[in-house]
PQR file of N, CA, C, O and H, with PARSE charges and radii, in Angstrom:
ATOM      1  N   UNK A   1     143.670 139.617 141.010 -0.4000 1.5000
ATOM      2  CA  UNK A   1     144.185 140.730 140.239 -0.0000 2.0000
ATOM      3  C   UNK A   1     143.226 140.972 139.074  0.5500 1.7000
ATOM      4  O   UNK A   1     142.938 140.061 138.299 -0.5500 1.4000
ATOM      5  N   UNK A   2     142.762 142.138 138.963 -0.4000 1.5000
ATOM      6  CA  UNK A   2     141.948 142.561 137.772 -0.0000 2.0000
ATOM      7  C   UNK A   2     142.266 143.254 136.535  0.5500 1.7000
ATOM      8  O   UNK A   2     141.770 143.231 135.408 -0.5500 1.4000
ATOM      9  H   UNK A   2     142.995 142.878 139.593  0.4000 1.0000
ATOM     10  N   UNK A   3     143.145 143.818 137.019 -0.4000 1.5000
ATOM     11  CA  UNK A   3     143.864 145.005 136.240 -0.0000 2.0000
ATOM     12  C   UNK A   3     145.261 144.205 135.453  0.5500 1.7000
ATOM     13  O   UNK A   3     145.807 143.391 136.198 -0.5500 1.4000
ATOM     14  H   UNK A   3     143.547 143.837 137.934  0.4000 1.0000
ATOM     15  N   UNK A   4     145.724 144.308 134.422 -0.4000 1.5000
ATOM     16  CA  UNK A   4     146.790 144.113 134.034 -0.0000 2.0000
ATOM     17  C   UNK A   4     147.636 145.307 134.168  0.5500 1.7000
ATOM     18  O   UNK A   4     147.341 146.503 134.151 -0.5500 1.4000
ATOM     19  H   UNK A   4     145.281 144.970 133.818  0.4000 1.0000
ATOM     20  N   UNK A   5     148.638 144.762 134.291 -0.4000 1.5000
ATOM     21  CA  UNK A   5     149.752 145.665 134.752 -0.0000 2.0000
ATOM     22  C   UNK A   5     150.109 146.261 133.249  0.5500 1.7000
ATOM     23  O   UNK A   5     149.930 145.677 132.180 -0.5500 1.4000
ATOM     24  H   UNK A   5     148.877 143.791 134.305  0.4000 1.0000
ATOM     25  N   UNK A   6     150.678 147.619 133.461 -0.4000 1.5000
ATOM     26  CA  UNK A   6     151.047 148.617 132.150 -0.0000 2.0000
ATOM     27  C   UNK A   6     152.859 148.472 132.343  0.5500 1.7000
ATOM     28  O   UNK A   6     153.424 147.970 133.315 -0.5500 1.4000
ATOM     29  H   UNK A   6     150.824 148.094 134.329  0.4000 1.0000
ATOM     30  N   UNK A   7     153.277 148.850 131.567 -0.4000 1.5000
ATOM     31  CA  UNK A   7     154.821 148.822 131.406 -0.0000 2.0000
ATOM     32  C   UNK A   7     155.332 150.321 132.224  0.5500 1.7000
ATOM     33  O   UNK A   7     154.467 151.195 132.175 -0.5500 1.4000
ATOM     34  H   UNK A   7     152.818 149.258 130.778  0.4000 1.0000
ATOM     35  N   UNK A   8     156.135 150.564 132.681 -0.4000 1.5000
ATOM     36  CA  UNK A   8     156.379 152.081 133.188 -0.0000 2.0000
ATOM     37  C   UNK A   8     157.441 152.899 132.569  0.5500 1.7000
ATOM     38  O   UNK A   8     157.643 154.062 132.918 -0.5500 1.4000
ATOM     39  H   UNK A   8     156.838 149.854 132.720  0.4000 1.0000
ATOM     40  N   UNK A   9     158.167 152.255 131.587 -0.4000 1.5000
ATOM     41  CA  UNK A   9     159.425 152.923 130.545 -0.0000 2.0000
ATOM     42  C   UNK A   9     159.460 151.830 129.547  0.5500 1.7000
ATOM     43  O   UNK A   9     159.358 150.605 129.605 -0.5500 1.4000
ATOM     44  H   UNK A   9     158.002 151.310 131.304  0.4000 1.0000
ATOM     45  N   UNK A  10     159.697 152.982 128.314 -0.4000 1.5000
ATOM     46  CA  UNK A  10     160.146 152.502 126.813 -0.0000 2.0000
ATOM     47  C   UNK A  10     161.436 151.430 127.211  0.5500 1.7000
ATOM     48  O   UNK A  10     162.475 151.875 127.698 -0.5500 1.4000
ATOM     49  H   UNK A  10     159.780 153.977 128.266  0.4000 1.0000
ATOM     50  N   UNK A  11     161.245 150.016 126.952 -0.4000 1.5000
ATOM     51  CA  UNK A  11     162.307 149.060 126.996 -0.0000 2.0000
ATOM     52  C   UNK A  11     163.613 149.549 125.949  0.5500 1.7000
ATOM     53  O   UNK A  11     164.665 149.046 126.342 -0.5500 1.4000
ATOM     54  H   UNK A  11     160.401 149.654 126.556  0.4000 1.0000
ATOM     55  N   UNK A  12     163.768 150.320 124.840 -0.4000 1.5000
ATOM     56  CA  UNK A  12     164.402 151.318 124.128 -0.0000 2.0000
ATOM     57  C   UNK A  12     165.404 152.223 123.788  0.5500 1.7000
ATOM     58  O   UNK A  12     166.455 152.179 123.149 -0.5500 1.4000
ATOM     59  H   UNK A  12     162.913 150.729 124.521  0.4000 1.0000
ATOM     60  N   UNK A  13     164.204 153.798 124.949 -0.4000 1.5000
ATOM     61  CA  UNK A  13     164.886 154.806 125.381 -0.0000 2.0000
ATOM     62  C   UNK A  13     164.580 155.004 126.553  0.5500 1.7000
ATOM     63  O   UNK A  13     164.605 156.122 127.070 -0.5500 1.4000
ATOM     64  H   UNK A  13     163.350 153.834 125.468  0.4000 1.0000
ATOM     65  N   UNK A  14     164.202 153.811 127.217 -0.4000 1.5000
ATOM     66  CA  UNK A  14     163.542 154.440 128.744 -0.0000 2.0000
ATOM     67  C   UNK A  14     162.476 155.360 129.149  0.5500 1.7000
ATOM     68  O   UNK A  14     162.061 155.238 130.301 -0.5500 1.4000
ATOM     69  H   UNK A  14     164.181 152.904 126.798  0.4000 1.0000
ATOM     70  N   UNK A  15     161.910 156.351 128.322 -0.4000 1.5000
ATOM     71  CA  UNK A  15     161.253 157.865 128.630 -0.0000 2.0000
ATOM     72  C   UNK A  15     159.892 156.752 129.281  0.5500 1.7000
ATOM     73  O   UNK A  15     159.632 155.585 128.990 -0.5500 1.4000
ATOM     74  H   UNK A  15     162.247 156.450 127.385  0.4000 1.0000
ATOM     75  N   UNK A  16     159.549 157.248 129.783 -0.4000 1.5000
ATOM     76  CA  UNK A  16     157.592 157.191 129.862 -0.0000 2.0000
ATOM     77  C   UNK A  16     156.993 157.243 129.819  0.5500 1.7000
ATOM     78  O   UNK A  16     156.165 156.629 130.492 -0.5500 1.4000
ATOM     79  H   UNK A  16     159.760 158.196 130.020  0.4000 1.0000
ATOM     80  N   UNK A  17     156.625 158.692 128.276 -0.4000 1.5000
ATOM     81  CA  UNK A  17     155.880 158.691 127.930 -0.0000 2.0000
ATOM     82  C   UNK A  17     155.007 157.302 126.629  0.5500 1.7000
ATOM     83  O   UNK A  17     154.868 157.262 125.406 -0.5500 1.4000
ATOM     84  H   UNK A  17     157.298 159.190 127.729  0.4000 1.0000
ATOM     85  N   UNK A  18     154.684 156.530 127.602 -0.4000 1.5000
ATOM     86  CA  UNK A  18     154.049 155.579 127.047 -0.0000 2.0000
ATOM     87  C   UNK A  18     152.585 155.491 126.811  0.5500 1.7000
ATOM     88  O   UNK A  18     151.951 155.604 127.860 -0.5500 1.4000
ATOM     89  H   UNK A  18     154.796 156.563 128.595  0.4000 1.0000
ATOM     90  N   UNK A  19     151.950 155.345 125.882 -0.4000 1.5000
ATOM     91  CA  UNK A  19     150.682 155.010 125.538 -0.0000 2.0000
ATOM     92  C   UNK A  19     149.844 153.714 124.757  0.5500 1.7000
ATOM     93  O   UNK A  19     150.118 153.328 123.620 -0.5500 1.4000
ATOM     94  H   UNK A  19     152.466 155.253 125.030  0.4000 1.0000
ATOM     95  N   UNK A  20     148.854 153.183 125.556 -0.4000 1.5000
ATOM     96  CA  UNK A  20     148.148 151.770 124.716 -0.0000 2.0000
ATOM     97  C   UNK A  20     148.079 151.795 123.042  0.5500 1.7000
ATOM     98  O   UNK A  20     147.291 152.621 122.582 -0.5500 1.4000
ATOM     99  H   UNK A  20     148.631 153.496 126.479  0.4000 1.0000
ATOM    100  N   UNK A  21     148.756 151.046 122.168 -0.4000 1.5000
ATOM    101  CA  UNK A  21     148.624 151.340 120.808 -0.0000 2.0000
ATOM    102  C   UNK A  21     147.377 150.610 120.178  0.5500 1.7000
ATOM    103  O   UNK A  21     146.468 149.996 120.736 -0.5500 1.4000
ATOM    104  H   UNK A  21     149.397 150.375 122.541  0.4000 1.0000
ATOM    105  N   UNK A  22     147.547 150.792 119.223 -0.4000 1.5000
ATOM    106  CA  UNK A  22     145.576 150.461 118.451 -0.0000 2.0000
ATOM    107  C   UNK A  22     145.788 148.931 118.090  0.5500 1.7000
ATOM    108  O   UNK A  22     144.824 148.202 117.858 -0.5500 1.4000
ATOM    109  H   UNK A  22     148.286 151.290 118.770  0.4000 1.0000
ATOM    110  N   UNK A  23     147.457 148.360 118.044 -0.4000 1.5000
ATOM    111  CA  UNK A  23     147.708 147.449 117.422 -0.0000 2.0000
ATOM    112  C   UNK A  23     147.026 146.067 118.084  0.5500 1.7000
ATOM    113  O   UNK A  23     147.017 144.918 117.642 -0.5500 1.4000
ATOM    114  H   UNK A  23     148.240 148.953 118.232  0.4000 1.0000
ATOM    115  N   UNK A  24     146.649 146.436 118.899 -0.4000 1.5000
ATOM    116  CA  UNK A  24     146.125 144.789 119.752 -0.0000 2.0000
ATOM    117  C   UNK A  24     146.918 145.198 121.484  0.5500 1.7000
ATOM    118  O   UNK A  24     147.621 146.118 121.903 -0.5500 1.4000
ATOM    119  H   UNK A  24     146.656 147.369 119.259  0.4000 1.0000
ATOM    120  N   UNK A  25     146.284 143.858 122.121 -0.4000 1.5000
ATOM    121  CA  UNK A  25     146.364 143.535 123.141 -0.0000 2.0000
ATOM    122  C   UNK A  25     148.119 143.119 123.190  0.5500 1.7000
ATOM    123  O   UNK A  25     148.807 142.256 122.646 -0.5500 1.4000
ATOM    124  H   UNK A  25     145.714 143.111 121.781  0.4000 1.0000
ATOM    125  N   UNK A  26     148.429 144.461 124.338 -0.4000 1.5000
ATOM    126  CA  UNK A  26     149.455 144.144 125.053 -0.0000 2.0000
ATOM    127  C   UNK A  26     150.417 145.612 124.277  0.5500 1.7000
ATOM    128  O   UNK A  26     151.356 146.083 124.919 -0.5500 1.4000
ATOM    129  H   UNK A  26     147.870 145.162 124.780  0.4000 1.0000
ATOM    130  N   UNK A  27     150.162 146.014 123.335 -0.4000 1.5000
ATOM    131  CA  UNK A  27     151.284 147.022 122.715 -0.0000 2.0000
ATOM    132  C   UNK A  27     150.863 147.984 122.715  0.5500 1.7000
ATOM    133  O   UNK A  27     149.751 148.369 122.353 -0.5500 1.4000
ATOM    134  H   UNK A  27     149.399 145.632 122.813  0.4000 1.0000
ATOM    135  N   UNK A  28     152.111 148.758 123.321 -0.4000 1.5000
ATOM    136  CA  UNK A  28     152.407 150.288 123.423 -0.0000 2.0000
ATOM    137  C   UNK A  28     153.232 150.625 122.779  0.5500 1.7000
ATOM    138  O   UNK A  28     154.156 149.861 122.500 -0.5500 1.4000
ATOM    139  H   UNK A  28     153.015 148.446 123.614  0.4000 1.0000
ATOM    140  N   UNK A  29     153.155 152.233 122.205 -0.4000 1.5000
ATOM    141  CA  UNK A  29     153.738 153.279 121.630 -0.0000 2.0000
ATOM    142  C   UNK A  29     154.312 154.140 122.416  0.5500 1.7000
ATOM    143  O   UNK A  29     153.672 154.825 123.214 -0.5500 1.4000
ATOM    144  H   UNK A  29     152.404 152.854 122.432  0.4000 1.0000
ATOM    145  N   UNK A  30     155.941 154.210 122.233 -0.4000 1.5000
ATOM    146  CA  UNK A  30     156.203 155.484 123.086 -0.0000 2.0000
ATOM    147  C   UNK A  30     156.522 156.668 122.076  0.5500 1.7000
ATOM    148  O   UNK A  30     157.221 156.654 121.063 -0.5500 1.4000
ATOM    149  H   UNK A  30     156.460 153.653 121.585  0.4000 1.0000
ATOM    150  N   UNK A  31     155.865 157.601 122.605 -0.4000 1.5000
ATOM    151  CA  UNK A  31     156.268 159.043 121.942 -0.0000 2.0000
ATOM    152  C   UNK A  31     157.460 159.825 121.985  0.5500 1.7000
ATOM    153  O   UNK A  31     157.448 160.915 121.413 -0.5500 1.4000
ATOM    154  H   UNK A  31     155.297 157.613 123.428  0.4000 1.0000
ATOM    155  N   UNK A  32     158.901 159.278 122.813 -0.4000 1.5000
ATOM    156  CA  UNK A  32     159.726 159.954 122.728 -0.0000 2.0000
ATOM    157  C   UNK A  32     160.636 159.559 121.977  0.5500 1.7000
ATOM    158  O   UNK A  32     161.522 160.322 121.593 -0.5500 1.4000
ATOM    159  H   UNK A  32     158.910 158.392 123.277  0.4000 1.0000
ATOM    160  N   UNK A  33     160.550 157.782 121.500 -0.4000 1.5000
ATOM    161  CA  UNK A  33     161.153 157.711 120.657 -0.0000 2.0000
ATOM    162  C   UNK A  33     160.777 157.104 119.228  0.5500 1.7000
ATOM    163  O   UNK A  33     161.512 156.495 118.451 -0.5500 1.4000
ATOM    164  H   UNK A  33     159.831 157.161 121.812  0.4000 1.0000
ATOM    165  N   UNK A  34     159.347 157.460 119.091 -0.4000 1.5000
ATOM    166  CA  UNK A  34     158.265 156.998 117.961 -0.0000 2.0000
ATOM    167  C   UNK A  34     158.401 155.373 118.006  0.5500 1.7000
ATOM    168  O   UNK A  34     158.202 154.900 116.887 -0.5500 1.4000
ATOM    169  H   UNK A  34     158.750 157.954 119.723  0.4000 1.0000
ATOM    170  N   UNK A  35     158.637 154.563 118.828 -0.4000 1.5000
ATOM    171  CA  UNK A  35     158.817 153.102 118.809 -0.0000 2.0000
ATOM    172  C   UNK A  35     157.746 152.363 118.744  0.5500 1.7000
ATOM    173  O   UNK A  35     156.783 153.128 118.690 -0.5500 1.4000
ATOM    174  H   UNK A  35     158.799 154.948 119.737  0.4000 1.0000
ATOM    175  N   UNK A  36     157.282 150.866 118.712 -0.4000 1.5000
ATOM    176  CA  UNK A  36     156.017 150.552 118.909 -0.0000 2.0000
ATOM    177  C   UNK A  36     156.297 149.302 119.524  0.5500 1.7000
ATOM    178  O   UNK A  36     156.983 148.681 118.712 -0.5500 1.4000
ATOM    179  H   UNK A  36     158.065 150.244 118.756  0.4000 1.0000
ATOM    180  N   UNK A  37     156.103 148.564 120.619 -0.4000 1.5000
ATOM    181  CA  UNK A  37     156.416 147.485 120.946 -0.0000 2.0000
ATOM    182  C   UNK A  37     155.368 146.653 121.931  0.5500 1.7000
ATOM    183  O   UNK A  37     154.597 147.234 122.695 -0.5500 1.4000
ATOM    184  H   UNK A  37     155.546 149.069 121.279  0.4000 1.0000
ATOM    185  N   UNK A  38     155.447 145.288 121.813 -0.4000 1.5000
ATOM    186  CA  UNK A  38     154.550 144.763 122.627 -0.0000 2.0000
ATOM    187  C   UNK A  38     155.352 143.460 123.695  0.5500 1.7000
ATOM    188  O   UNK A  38     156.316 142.745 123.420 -0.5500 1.4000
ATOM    189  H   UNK A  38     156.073 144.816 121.192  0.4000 1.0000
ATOM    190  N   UNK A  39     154.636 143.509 124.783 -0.4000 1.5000
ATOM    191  CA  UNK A  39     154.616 142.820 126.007 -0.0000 2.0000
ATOM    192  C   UNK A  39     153.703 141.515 126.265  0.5500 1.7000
ATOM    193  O   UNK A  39     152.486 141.498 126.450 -0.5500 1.4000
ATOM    194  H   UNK A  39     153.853 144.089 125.006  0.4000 1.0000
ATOM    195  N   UNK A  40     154.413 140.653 126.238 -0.4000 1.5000
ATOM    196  CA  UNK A  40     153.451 138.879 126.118 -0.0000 2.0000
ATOM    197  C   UNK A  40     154.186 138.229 127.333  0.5500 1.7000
ATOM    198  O   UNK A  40     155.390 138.060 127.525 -0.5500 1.4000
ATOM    199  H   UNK A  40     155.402 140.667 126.088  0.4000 1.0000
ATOM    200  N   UNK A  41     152.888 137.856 128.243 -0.4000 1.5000
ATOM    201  CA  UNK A  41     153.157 136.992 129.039 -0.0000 2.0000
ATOM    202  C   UNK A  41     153.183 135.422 129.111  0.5500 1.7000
ATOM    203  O   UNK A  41     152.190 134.714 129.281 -0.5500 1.4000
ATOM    204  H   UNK A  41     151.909 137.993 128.087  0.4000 1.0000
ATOM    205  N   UNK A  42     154.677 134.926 128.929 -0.4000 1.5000
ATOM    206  CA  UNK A  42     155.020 133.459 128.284 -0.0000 2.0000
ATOM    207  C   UNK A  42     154.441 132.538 129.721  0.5500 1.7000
ATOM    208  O   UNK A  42     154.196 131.385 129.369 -0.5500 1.4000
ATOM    209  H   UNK A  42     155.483 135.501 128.790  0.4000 1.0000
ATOM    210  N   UNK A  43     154.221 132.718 130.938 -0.4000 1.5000
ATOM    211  CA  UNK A  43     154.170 131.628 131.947 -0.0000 2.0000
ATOM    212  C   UNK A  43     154.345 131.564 133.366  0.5500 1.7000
ATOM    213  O   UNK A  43     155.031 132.502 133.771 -0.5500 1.4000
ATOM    214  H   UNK A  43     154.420 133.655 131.224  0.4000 1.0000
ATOM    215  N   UNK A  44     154.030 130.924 134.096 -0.4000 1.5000
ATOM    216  CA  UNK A  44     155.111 130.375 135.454 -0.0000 2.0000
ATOM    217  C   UNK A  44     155.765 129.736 135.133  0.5500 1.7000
ATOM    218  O   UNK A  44     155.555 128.883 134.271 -0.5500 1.4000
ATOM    219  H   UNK A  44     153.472 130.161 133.768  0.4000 1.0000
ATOM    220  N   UNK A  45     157.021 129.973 135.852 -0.4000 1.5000
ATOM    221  CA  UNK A  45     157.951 128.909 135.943 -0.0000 2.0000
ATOM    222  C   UNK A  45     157.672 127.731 137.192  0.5500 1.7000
ATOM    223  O   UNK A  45     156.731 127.865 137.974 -0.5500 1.4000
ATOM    224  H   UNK A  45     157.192 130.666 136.553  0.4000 1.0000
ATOM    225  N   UNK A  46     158.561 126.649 137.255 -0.4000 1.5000
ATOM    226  CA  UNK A  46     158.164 125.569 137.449 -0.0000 2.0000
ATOM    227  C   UNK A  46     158.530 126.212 139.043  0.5500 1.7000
ATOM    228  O   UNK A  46     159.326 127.140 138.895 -0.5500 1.4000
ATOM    229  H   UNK A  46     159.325 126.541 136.620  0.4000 1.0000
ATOM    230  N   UNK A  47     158.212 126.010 140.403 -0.4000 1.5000
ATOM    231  CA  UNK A  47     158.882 126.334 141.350 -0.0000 2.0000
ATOM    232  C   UNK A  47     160.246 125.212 141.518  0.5500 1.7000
ATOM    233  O   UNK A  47     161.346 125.761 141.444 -0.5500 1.4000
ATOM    234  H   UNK A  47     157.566 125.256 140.522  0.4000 1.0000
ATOM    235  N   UNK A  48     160.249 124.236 141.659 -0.4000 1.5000
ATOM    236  CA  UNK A  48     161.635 123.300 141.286 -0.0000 2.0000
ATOM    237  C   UNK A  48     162.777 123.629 140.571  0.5500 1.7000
ATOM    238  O   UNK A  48     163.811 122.962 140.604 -0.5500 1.4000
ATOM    239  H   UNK A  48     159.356 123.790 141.719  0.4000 1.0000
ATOM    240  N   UNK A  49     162.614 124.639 139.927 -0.4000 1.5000
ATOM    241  CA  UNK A  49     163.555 125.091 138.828 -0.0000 2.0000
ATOM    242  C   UNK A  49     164.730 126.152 139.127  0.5500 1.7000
ATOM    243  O   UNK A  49     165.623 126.450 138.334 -0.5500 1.4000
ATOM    244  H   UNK A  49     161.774 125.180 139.900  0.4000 1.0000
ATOM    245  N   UNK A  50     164.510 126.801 140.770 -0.4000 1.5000
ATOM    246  CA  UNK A  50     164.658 127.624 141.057 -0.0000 2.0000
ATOM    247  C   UNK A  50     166.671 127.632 141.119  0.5500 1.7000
ATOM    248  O   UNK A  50     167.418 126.654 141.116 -0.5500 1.4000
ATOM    249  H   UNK A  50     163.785 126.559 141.415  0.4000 1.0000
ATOM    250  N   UNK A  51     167.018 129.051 141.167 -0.4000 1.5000
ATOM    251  CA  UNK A  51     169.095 128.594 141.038 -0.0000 2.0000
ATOM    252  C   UNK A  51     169.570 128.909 142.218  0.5500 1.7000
ATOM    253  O   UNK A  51     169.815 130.114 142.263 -0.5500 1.4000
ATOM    254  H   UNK A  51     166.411 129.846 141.170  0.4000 1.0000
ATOM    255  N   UNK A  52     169.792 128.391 143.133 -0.4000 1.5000
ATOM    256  CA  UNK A  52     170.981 128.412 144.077 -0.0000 2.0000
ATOM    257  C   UNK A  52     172.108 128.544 143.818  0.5500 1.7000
ATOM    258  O   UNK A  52     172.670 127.965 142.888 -0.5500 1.4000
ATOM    259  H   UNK A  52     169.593 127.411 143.097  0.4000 1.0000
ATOM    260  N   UNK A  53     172.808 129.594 144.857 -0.4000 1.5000
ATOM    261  CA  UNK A  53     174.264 129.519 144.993 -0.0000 2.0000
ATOM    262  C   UNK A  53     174.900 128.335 145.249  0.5500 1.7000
ATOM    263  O   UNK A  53     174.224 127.316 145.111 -0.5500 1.4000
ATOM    264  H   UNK A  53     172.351 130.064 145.613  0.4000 1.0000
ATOM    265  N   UNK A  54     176.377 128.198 145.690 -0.4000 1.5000
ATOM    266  CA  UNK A  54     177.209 127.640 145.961 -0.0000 2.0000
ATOM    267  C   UNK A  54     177.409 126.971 147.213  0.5500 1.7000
ATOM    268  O   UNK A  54     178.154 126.030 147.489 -0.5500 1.4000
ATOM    269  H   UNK A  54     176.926 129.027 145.802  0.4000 1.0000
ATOM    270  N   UNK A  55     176.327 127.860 148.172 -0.4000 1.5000
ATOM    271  CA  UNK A  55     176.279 127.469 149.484 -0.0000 2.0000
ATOM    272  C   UNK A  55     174.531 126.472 149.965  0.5500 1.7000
ATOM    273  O   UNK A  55     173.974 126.113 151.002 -0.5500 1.4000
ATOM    274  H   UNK A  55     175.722 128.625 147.948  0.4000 1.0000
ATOM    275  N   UNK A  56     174.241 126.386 148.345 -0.4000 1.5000
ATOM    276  CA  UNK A  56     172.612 125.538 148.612 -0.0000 2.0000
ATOM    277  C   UNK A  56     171.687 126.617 148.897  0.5500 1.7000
ATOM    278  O   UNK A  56     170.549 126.190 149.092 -0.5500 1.4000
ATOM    279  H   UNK A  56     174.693 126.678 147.502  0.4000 1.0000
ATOM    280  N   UNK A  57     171.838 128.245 149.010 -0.4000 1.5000
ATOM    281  CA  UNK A  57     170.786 129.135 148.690 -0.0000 2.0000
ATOM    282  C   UNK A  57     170.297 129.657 147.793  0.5500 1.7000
ATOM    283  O   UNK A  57     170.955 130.086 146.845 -0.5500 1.4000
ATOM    284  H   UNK A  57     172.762 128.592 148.851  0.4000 1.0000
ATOM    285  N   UNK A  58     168.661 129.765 147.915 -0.4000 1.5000
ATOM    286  CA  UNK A  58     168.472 129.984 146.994 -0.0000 2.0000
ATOM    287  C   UNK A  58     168.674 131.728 146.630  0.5500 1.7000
ATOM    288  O   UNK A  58     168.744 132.636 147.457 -0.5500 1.4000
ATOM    289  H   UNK A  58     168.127 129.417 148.686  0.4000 1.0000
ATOM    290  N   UNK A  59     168.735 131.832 145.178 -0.4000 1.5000
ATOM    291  CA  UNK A  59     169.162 132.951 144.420 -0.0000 2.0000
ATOM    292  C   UNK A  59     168.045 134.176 144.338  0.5500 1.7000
ATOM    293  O   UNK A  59     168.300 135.202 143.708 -0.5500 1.4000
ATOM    294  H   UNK A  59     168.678 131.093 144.506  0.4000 1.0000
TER
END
């Protein structure tokens, strides 16, 4: 993968008009509802960790 992935709606107001902000790596500005917010990728999770139902499937 080369490309980082972009967000596709204001977490907010939803709209889409979203754009890369000047603030650094990872934050966007949406214009419909003047917001400014940023997106950080914390990890993998462990695969072991995973939640099953009631019947031993997994979720």
């Amino acid at each position: 993968m080369s490309e980082r992935a972009a967000p596709f709606y204001c977490p907010y107001c939803g709209d889409e008009d979203l754009r890369p902000s000047e603030q650094g790596h990872g934050a966007w500005e949406c214009a419909a509802c003047n917001r400014a917010f940023q997106l950080k990728f914390l990890g993998l999770l462990a695969r072991g960790l995973q939640q099953t139902d009631a019947g031993g499937e997994e979720i």
